[in-house]
C-alpha positions in Angstrom: 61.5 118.8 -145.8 59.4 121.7 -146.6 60.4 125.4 -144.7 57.0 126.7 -143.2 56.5 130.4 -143.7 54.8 132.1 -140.3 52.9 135.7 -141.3 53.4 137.5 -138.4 51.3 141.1 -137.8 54.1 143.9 -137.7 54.8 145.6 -134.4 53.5 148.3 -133.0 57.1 149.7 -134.0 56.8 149.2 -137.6 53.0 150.2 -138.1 54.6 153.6 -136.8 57.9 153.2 -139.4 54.5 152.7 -141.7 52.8 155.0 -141.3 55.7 157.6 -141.1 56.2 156.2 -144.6 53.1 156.4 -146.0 53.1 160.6 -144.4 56.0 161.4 -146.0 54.5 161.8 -149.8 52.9 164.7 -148.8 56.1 166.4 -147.5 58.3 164.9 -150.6 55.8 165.6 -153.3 52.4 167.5 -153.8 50.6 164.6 -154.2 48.8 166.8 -156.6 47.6 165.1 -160.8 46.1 166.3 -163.9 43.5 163.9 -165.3 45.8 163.7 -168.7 48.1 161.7 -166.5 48.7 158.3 -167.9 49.7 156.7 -164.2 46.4 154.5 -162.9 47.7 154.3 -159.6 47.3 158.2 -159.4 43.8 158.5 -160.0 42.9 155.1 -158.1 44.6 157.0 -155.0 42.3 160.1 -156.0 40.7 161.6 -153.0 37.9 163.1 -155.1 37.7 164.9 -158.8 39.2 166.9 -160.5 38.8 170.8 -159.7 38.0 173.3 -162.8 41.4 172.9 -164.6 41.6 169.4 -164.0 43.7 168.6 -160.8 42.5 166.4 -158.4 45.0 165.4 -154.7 45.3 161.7 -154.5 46.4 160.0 -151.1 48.7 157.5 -150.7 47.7 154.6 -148.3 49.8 151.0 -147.0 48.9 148.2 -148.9 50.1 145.0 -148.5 51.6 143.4 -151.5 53.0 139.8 -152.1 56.7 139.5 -151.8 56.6 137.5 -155.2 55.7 140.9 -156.6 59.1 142.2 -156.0 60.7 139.9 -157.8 60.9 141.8 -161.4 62.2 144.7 -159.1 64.8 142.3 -157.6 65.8 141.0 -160.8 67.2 144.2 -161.6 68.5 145.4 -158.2 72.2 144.1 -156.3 70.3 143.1 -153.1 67.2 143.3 -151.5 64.5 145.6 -149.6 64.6 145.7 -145.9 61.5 143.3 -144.6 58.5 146.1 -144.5 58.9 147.0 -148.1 
């Protein structure tokens, strides 16, 4: 017997829990790079270029990812993220 996996649309309660998520960079870090950084995901979140000593702001946004691309994070962990993670 095969389990059968349902994909269900988050609640209304955790789009907020999201979104609160997602707001919080901004109060926990400047969100702020210089375009020496060596992280990608920084300048793919860039919200424009850099400025004239080579900062730019980059905005975090919810993405959905895979749950099979937790599993090297996993690996490593003792137990598990909560569902929305």
């Amino acid at each position: 017997m095969h389990a059968h996996v349902v994909k269900t649309m988050p609640s209304s309660a955790d789009q907020q829990l999201i979104s609160e998520f997602v707001l919080a960079f901004n109060k926990l870090n400047d969100c702020l790079a210089h375009e020496g950084d060596s992280d990608p995901v920084h300048s793919a979140l860039a919200i424009d270029g850099p400025d004239e000593h080579g900062f730019w702001y980059w905005k975090p946004i919810p993405m959905e990812t895979g749950r099979s691309c937790l599993e090297s994070i996993y690996a490593k962990l003792p137990g598990r993220f909560p569902h929305l993670i």
